[in-house]
C-alpha positions in Angstrom: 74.2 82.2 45.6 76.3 84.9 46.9 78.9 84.3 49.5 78.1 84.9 53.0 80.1 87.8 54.3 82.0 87.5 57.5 81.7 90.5 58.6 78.2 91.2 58.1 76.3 92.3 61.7 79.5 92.8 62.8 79.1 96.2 64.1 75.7 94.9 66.0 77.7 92.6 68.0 80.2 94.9 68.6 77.4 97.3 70.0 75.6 94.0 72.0 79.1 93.1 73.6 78.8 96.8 74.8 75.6 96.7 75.6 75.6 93.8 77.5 79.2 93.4 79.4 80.5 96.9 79.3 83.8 97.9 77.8 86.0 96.2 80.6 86.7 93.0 78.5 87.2 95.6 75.2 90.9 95.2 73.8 92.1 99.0 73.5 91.4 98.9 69.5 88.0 97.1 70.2 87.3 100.4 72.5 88.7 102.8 69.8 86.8 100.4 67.1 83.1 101.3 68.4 83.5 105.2 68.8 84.5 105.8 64.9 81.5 103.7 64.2 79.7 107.3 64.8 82.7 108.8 62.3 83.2 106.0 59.9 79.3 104.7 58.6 81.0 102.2 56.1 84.7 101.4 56.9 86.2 98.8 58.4 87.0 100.7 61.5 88.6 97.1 62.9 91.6 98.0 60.9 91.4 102.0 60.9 91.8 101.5 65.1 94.9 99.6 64.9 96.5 101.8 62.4 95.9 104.4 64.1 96.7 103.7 68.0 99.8 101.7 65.7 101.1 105.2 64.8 100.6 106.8 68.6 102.4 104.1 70.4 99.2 103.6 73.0 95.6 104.3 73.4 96.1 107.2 76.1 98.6 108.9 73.5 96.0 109.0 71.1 93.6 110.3 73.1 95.8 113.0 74.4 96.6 114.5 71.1 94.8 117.5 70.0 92.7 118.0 66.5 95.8 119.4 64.8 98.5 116.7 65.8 95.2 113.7 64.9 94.9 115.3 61.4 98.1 116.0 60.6 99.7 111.7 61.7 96.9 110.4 60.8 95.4 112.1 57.4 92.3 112.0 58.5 89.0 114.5 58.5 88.4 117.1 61.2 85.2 115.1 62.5 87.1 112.4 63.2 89.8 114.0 65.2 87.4 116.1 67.4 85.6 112.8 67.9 88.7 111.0 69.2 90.1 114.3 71.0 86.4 114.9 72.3 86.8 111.3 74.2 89.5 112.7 77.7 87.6 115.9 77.8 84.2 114.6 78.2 85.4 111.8 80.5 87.3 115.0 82.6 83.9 116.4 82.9 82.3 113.9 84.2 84.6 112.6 86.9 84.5 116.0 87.8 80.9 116.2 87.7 81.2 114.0 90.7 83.0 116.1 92.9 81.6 119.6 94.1 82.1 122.3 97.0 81.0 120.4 99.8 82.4 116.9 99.7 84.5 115.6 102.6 88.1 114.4 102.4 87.6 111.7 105.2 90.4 110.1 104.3 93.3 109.8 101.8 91.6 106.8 99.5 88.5 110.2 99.0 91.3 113.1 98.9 92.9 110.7 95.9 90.1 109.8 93.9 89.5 113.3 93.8 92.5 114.4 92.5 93.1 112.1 90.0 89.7 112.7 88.3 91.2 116.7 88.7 94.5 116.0 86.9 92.5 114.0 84.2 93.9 114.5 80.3 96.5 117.3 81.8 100.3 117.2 80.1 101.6 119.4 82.2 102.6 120.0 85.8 100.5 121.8 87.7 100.3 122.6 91.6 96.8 123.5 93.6 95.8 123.8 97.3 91.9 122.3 98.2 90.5 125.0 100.7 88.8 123.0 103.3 87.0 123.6 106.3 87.2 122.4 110.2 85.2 118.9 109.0 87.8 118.5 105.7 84.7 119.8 103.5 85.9 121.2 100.7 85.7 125.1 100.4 87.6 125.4 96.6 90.6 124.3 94.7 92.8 126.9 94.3 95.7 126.4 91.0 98.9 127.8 92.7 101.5 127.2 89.9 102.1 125.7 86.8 105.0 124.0 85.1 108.1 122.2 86.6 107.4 122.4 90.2 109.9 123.4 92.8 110.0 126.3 96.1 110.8 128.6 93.4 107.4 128.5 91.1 105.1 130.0 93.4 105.3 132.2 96.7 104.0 130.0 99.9 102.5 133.3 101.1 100.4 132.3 97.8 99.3 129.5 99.1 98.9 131.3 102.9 96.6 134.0 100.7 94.1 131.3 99.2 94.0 129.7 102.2 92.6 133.0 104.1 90.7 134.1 101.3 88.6 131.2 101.0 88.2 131.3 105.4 90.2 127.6 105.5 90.8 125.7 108.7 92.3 122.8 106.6 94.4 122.4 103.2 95.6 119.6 101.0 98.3 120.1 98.8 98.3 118.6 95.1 100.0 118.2 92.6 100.8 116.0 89.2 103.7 113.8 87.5 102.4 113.8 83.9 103.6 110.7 82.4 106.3 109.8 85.5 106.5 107.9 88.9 104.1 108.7 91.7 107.1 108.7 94.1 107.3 112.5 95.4 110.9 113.5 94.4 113.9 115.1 97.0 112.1 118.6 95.7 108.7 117.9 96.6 109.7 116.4 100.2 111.9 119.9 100.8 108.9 121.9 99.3 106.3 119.7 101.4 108.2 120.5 104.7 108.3 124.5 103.9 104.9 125.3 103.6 104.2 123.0 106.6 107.0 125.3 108.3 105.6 128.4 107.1 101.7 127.8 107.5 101.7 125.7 111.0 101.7 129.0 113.0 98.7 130.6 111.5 96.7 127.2 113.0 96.0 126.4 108.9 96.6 122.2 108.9 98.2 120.7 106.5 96.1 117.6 106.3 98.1 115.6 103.2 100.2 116.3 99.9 98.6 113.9 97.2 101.1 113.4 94.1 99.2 111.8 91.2 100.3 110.3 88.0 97.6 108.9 85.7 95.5 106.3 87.2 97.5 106.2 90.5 98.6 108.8 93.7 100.6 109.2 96.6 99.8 110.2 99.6 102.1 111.7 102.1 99.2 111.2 105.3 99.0 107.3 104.6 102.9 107.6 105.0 103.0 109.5 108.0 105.5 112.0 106.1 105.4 115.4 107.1 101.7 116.5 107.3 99.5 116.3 110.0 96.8 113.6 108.3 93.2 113.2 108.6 90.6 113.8 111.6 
């Protein structure tokens, strides 16, 4: 009589936990784990997951790497790193799947969620004004400047031009800390307070700055700091 295998089905119950609890109770190799079962149709992919998020530090560090860096640290095949590189992108997309021309920054908590889901999977800093009209609804989100952000990346008359272009009444200022604090630093107050300077005469409100930083923002509205806030 042969010996009963321990891990036989064990992919099936990985698959039912899924199935029937979701992935919140998933450790972050357990998460990792069930998407190479679709790159992996034999291996342990138990061990393969903590090798490899072992060898990135994190989960998110993994997932941020592109093909080339995935082959090259972890010597595996091509399918396997588009599958694990696939997994920001497509979650990008669909967060911003959500969001379209025509949704209504009521408030900061909506202004937020929208702007995380925009800086999604992006490494570095980047700087955009949301066109909006006289009810907050969003016209379009304009990229303004990329890179270390400061008064001397990008012109405000750039930000005054998008804003007429695009007929705004309102704008929201955003911008992302890849991999830092949420806190707005001593630049981003002084930068914050020029374009509110600059554009207040043309009757173009500055309804918030949001400053996000993975999972989480800041929002100068909810703290009363500079801008004029929501209607």
């Amino acid at each position: 009589m042969k010996p009963t295998n321990p891990h036989s089905g064990h992919r099936q119950r990985i698959r039912n936990k899924y199935i029937n609890d979701g992935i919140e109770n998933f450790a972050d190799h357990e998460v990792l784990e069930l998407l190479l079962f679709y790159a992996y149709a034999q291996r342990n992919t138990n061990d393969i997951a903590h090798k490899m998020i072992s060898k990135f530090g994190s989960l998110h560090n993994l997932f941020e790497a592109d093909v080339n860096t995935l082959m090259n640290n972890l010597g595996c095949s091509e399918n396997v790193a588009v599958l694990i590189s696939l997994a920001p992108k497509i979650a990008k997309r669909y967060f911003k799947a959500r969001w379209d021309a025509g949704t209504v920054f009521k408030n900061e908590r909506v202004a937020g969620e929208y702007c995380i889901a925009h800086f999604l999977g992006k490494t570095k800093e980047e700087f955009y004004v949301l066109c909006l009209d006289k009810k907050c609804k969003l016209i379009n989100c304009v990229l303004l400047a990329e890179g270390t952000i400061d008064e001397a990346s990008f012109y405000p008359r750039e930000l005054v031009a998008a804003a007429l272009r695009n007929n705004a009444a309102a704008v929201i200022l955003t911008h992302n800390h890849p991999g830092g604090t949420i806190e707005p630093s001593r630049a981003d107050n002084e930068l914050t307070r020029r374009i509110v300077e600059i554009v207040e005469p043309l009757n173009i409100d500055i309804v918030d700055h949001i400053v996000v930083s993975g999972d989480k923002y800041y929002s100068y509205a909810a703290r009363r700091k500079h801008v004029g806030g929501y209607v």
